[in-house]
Backbone atoms as SQL, in Angstrom:
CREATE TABLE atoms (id INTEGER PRIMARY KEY, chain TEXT, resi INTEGER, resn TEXT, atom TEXT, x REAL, y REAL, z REAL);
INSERT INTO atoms VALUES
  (1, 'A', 1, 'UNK', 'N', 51.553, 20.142, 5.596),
  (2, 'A', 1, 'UNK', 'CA', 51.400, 18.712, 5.769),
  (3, 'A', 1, 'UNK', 'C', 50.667, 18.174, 4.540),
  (4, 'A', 2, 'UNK', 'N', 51.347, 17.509, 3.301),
  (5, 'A', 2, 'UNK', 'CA', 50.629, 16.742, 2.484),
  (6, 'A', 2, 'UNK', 'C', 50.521, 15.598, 2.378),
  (7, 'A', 3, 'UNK', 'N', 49.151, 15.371, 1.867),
  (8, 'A', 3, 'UNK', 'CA', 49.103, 14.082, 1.436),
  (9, 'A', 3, 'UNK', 'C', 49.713, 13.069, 1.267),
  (10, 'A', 4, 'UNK', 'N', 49.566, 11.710, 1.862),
  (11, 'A', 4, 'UNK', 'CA', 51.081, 10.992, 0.956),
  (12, 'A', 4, 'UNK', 'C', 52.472, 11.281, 1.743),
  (13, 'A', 5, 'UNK', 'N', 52.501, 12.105, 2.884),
  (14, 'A', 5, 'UNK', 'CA', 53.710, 12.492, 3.191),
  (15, 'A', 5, 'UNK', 'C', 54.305, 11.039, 4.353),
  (16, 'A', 6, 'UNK', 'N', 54.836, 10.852, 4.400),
  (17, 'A', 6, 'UNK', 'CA', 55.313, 9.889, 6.001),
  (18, 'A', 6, 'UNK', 'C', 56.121, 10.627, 7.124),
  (19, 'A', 7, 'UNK', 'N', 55.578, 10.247, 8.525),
  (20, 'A', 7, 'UNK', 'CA', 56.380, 10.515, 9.435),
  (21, 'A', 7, 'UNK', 'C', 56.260, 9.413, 10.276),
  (22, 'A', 8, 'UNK', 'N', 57.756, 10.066, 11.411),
  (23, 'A', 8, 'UNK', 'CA', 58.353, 9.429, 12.007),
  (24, 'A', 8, 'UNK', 'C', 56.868, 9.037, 13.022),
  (25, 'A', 9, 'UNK', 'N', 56.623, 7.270, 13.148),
  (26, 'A', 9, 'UNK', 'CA', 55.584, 7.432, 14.610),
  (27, 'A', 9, 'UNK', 'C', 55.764, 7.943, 15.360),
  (28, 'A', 10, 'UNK', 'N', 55.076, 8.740, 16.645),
  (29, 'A', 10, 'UNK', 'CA', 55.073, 9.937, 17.797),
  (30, 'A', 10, 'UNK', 'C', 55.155, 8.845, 18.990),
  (31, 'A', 11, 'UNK', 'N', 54.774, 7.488, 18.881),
  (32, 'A', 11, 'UNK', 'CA', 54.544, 6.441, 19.925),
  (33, 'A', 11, 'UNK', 'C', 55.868, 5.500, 19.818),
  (34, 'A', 12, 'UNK', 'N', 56.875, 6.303, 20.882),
  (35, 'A', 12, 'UNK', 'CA', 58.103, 5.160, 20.909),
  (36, 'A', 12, 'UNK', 'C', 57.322, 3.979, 21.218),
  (37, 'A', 13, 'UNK', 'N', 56.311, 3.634, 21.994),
  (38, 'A', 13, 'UNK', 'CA', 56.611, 2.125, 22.155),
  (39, 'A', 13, 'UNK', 'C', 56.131, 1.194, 21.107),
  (40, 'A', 14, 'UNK', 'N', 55.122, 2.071, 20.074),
  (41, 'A', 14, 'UNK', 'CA', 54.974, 0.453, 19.104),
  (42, 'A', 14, 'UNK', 'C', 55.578, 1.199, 17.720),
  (43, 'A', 15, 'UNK', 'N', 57.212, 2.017, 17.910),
  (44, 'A', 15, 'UNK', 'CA', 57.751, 2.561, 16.655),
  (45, 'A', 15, 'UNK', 'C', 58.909, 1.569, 15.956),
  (46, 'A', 16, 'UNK', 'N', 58.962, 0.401, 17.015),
  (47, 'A', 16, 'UNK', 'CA', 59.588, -0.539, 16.694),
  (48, 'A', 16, 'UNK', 'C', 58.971, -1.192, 15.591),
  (49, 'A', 17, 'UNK', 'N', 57.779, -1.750, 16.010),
  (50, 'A', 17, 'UNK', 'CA', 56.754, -2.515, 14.388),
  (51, 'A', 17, 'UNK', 'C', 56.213, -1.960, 13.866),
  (52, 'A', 18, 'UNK', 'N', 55.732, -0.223, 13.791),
  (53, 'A', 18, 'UNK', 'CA', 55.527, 0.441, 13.160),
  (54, 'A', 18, 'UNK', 'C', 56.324, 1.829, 12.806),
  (55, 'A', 19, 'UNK', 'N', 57.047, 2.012, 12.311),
  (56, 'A', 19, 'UNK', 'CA', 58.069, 3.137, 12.664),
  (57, 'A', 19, 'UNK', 'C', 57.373, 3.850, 11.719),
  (58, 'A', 20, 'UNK', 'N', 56.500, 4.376, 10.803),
  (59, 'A', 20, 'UNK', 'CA', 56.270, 5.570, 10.522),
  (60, 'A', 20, 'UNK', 'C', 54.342, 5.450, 10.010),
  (61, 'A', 21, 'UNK', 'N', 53.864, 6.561, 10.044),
  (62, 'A', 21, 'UNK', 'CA', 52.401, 6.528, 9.067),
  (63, 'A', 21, 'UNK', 'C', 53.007, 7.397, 8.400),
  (64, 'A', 22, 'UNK', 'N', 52.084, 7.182, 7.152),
  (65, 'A', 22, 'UNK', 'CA', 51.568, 7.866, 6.070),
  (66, 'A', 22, 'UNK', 'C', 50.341, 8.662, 5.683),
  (67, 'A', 23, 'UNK', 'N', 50.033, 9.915, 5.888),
  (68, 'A', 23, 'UNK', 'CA', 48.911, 10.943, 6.295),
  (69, 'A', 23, 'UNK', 'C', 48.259, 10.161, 4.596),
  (70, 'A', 24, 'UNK', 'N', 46.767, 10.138, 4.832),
  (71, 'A', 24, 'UNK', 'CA', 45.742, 9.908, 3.321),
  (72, 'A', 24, 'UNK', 'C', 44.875, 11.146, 3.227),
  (73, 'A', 25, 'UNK', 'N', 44.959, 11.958, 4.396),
  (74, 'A', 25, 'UNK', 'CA', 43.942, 12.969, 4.378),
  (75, 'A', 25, 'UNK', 'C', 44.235, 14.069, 3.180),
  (76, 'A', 26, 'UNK', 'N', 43.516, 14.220, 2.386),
  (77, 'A', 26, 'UNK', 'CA', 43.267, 14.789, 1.145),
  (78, 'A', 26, 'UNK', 'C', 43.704, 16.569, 2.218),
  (79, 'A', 27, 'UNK', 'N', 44.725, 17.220, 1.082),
  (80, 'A', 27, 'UNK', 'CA', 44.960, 18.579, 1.077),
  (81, 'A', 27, 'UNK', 'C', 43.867, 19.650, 1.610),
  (82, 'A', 28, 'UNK', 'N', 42.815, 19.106, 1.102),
  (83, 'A', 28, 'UNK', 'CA', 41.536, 19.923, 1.395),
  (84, 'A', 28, 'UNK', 'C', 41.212, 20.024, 2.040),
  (85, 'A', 29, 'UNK', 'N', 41.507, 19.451, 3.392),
  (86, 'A', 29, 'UNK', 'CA', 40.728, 19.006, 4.577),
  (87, 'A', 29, 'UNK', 'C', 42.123, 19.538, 5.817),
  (88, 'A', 30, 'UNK', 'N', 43.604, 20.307, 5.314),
  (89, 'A', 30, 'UNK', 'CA', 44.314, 20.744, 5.958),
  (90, 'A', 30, 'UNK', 'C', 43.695, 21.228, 7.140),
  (91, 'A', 31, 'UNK', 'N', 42.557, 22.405, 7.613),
  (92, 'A', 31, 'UNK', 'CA', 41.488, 22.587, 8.819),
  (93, 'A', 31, 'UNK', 'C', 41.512, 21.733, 9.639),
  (94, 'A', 32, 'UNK', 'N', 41.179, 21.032, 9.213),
  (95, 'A', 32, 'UNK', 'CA', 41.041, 19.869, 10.745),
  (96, 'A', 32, 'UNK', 'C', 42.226, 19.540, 11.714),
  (97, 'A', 33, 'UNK', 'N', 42.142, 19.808, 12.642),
  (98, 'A', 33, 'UNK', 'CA', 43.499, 19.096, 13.826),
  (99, 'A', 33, 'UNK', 'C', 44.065, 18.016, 14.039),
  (100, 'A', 34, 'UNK', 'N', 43.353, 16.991, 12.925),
  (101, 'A', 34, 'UNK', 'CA', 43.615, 15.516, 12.783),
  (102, 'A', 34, 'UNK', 'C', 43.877, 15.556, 11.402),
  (103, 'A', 35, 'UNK', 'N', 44.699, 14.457, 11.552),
  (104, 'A', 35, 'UNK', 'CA', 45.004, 13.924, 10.035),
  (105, 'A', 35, 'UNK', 'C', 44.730, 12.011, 10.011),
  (106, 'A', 36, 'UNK', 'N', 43.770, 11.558, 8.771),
  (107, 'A', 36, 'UNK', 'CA', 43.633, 10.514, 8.842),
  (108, 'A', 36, 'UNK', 'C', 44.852, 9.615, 8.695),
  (109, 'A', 37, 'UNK', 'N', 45.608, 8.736, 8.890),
  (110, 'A', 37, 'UNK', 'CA', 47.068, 8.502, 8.933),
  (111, 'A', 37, 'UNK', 'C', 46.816, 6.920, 8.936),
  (112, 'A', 38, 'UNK', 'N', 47.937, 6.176, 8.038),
  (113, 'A', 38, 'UNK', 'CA', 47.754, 4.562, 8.091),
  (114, 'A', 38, 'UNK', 'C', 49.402, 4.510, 8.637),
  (115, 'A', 39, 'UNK', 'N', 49.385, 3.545, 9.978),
  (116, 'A', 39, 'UNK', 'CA', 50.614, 2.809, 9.937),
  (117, 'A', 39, 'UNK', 'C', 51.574, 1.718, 9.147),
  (118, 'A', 40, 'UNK', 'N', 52.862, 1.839, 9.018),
  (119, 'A', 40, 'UNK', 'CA', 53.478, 1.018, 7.612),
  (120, 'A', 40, 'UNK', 'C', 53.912, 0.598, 8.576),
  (121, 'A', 41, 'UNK', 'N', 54.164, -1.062, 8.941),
  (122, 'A', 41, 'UNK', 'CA', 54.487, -2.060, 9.564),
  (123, 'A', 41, 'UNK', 'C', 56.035, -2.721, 9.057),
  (124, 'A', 42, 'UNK', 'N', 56.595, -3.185, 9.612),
  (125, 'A', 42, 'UNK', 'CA', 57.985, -3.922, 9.546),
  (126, 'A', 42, 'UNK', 'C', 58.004, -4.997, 9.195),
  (127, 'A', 43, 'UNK', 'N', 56.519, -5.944, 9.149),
  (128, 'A', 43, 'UNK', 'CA', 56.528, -7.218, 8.953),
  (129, 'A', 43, 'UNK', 'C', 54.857, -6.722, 8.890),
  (130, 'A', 44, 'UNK', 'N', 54.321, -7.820, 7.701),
  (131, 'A', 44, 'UNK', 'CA', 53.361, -8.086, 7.441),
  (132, 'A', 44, 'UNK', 'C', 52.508, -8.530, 8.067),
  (133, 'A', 45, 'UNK', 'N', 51.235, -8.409, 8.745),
  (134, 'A', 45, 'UNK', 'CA', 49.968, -9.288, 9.426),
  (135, 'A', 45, 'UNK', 'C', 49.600, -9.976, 8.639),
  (136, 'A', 46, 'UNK', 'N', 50.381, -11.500, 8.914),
  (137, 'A', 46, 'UNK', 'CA', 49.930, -12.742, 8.398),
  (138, 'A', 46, 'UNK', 'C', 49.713, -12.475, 6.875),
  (139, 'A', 47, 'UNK', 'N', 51.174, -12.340, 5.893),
  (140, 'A', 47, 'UNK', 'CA', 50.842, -11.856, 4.752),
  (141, 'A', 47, 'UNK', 'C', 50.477, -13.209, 3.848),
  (142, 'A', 48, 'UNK', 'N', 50.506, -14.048, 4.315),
  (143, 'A', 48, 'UNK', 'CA', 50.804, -15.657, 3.431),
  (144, 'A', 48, 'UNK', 'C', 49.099, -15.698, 3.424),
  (145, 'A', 49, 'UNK', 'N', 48.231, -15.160, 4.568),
  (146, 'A', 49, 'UNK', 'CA', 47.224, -14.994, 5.184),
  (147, 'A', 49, 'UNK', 'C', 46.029, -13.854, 4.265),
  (148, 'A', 50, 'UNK', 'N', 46.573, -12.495, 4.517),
  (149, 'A', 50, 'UNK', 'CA', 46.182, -11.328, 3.713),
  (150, 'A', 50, 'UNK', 'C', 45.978, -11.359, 2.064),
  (151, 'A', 51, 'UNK', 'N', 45.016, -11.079, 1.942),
  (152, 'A', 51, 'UNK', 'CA', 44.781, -10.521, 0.673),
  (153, 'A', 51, 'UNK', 'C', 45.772, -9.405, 0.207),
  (154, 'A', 52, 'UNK', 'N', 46.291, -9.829, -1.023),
  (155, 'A', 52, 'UNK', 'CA', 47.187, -8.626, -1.652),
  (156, 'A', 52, 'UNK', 'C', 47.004, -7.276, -1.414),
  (157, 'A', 53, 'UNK', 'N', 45.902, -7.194, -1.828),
  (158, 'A', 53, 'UNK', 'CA', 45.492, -5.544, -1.252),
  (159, 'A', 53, 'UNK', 'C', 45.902, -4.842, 0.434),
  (160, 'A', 54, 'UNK', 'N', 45.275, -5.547, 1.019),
  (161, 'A', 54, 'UNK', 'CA', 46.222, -5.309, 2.370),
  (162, 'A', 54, 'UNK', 'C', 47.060, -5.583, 2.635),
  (163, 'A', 55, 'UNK', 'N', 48.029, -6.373, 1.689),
  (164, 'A', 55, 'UNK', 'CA', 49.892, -6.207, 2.969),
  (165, 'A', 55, 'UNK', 'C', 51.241, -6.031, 0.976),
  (166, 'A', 56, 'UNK', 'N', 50.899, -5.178, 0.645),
  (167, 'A', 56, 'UNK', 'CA', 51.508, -4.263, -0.355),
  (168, 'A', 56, 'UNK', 'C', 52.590, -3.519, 0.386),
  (169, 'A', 57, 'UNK', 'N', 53.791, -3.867, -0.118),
  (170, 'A', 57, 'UNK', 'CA', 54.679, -3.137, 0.462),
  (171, 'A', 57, 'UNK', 'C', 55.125, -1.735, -0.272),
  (172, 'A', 58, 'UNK', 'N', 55.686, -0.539, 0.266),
  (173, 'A', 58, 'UNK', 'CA', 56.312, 0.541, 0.028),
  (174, 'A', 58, 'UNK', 'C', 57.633, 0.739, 0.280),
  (175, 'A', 59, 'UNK', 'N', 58.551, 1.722, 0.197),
  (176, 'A', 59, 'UNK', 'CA', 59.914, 1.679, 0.685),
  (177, 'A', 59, 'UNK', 'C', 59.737, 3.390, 1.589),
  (178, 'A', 60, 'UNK', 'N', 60.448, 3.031, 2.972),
  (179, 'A', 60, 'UNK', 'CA', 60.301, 4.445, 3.148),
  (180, 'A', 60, 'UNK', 'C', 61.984, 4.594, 3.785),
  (181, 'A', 61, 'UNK', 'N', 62.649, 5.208, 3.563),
  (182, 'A', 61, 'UNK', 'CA', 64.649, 5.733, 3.805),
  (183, 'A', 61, 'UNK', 'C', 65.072, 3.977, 3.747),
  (184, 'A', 62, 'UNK', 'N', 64.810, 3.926, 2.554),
  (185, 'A', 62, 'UNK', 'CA', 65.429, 2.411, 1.722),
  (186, 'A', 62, 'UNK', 'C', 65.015, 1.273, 2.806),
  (187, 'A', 63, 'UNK', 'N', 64.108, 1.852, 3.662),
  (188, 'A', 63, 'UNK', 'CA', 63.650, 0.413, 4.541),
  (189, 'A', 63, 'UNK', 'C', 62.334, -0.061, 3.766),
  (190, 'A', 64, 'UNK', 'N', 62.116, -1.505, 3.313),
  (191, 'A', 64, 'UNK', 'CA', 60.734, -2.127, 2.454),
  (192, 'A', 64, 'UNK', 'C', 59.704, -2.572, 3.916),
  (193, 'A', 65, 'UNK', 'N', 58.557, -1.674, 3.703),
  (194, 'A', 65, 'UNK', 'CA', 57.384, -1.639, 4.909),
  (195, 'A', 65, 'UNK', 'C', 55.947, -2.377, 4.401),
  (196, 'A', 66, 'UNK', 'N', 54.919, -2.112, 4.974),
  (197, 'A', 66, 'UNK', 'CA', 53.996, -3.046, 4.663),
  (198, 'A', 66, 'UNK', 'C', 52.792, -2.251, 5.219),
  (199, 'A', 67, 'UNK', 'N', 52.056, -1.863, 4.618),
  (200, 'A', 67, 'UNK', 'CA', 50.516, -1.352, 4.407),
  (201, 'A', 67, 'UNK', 'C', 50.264, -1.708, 5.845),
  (202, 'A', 68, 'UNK', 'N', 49.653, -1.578, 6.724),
  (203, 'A', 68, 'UNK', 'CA', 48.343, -1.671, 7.241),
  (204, 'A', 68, 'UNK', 'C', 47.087, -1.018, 7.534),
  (205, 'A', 69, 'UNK', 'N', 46.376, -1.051, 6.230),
  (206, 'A', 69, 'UNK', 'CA', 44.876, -0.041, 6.025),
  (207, 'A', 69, 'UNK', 'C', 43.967, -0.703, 7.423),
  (208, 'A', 70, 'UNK', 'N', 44.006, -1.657, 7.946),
  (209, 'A', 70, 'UNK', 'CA', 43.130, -2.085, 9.035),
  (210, 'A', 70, 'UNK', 'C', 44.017, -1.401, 10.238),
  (211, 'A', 71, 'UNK', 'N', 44.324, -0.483, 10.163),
  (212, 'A', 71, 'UNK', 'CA', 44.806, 0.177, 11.612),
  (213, 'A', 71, 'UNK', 'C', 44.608, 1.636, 11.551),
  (214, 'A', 72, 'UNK', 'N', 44.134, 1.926, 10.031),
  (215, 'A', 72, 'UNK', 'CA', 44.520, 3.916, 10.040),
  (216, 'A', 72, 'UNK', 'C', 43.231, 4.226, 10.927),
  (217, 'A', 73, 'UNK', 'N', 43.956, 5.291, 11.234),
  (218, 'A', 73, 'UNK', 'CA', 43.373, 6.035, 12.727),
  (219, 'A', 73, 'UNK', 'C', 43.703, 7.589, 12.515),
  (220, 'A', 74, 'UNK', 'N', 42.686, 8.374, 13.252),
  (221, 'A', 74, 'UNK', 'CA', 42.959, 9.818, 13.000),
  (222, 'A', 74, 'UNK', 'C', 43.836, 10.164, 14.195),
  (223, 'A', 75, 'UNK', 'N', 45.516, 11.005, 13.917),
  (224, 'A', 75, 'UNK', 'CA', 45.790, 11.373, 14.889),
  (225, 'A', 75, 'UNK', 'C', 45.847, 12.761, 14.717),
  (226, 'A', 76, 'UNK', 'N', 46.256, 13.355, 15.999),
  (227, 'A', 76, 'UNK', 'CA', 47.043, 14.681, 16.089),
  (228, 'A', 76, 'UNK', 'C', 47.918, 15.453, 14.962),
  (229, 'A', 77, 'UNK', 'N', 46.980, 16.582, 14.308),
  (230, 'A', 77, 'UNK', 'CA', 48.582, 16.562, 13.963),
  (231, 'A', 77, 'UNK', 'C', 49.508, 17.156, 14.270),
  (232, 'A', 78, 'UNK', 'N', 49.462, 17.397, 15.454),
  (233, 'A', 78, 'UNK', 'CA', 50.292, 17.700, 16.412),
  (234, 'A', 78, 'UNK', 'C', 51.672, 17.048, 16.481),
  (235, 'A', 79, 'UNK', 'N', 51.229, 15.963, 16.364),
  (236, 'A', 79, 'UNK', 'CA', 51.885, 14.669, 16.788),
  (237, 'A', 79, 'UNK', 'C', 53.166, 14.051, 15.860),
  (238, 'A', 80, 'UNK', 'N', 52.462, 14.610, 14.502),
  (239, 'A', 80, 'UNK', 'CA', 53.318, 14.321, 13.212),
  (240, 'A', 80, 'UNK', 'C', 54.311, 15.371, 12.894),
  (241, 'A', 81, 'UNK', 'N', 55.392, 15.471, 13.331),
  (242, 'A', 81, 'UNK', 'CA', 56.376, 17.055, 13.032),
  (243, 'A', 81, 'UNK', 'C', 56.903, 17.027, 11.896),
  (244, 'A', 82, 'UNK', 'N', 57.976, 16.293, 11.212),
  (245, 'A', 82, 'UNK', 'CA', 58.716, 16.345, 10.022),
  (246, 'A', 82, 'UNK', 'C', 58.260, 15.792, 9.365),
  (247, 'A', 83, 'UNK', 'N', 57.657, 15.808, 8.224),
  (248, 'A', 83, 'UNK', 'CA', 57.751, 14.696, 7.187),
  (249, 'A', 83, 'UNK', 'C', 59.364, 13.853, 6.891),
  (250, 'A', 84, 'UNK', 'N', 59.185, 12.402, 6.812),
  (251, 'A', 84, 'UNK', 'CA', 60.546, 11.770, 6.730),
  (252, 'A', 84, 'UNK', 'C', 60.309, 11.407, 5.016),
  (253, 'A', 85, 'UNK', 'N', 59.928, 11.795, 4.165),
  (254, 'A', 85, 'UNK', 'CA', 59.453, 11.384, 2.588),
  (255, 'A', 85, 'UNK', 'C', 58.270, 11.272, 2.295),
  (256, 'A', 86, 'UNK', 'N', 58.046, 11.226, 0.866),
  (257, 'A', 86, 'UNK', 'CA', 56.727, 11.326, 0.548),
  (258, 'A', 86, 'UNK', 'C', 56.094, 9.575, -0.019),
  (259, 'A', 87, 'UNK', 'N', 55.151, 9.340, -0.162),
  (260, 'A', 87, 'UNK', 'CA', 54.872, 8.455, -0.413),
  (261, 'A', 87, 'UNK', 'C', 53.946, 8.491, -2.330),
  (262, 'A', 88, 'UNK', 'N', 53.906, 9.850, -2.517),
  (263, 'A', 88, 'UNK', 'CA', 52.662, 10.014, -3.894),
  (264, 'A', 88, 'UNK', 'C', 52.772, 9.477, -4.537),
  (265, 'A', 89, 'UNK', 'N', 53.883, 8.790, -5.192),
  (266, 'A', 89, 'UNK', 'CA', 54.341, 8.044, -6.230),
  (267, 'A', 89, 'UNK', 'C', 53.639, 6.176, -5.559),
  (268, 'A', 90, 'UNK', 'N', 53.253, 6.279, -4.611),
  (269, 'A', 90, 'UNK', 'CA', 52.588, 4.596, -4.261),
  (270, 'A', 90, 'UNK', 'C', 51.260, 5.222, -3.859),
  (271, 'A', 91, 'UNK', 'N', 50.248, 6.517, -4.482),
  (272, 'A', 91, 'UNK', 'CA', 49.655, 6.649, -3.687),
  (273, 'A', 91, 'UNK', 'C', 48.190, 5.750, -4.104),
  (274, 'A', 92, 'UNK', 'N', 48.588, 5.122, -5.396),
  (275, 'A', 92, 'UNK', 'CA', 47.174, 3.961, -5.877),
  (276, 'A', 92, 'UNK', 'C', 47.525, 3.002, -5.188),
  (277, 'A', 93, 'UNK', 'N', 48.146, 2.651, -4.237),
  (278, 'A', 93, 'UNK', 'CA', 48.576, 1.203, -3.694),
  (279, 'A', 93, 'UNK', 'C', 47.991, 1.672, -2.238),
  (280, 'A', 94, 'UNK', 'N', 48.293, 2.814, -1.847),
  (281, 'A', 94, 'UNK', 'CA', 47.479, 3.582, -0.896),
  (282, 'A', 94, 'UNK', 'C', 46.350, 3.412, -0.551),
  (283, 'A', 95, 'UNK', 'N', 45.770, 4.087, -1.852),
  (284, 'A', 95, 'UNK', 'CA', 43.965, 4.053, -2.097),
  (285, 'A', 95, 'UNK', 'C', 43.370, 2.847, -1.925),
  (286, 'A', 96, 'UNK', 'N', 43.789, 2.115, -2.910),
  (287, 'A', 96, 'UNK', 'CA', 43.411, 0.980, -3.056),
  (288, 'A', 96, 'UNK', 'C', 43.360, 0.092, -1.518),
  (289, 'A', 97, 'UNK', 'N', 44.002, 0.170, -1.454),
  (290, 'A', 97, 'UNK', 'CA', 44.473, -0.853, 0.204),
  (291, 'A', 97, 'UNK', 'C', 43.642, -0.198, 1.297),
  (292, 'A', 98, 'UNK', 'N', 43.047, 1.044, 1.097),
  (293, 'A', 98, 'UNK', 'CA', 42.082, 1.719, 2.077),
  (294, 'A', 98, 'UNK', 'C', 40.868, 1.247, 1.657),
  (295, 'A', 99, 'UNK', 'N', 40.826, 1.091, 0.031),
  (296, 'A', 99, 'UNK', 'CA', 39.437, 0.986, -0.331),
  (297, 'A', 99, 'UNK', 'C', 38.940, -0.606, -0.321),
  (298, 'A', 100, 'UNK', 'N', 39.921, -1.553, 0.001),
  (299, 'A', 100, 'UNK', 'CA', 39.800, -2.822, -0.149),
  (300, 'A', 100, 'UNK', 'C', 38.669, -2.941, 2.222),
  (301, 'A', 101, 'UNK', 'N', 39.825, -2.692, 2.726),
  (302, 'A', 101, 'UNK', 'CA', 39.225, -2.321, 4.073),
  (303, 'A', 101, 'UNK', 'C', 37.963, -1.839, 3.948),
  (304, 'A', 102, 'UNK', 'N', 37.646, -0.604, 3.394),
  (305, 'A', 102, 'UNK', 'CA', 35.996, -0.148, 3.511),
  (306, 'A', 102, 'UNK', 'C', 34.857, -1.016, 2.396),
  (307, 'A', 103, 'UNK', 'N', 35.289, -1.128, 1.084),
  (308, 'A', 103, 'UNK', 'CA', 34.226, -1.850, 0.610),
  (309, 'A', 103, 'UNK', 'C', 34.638, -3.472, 0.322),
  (310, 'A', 104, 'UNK', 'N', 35.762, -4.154, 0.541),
  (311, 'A', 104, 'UNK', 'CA', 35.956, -5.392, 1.112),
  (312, 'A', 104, 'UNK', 'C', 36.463, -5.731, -0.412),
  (313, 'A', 105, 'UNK', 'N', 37.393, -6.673, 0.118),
  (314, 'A', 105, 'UNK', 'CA', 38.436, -7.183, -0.452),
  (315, 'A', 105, 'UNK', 'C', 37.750, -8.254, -1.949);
């Protein structure tokens, strides 16, 4: 399970507006049973609204998604089976959009 990787959400019911996360948890930290994970959204939270840093879009199987660092949550990683693509190549848009959430925009 790396870094940067995306999978399919494990929660049919909100895989409709969020259909996949993207694991941030650094390689190093593989041990743990959780992986820190941000959901990529279908539509932006109030992007006209948001600061750039939080609603940055990515592409994940040619669908264009949308950051949401105000939702990552540690799940299972149980929970996460296939990786559906990687994300490393957006992973400063990543960072950044996590780091805007913790030390503010």
């Amino acid at each position: 399970m790396a870094q940067f990787d995306a999978y399919e959400n494990p929660s049919a019911a909100q895989r409709e507006a969020f259909p996949y996360f993207v694991v941030l948890q650094s390689d190093q930290l593989d041990h743990y049973s959780t992986r820190l994970a941000m959901p990529l959204a279908r539509t932006p939270a109030s992007a006209a609204n948001m600061p750039r840093r939080l609603s940055q879009a990515v592409t994940v199987r040619g669908e264009r998604l949308f950051l949401a660092p105000h939702l990552v949550a540690a799940l299972p990683r149980a929970v996460l089976r296939r990786p559906v693509g990687s994300l490393r190549g957006d992973a400063a848009a990543l960072i950044d959009a996590l780091d805007a959430v913790v030390s503010g925009v």
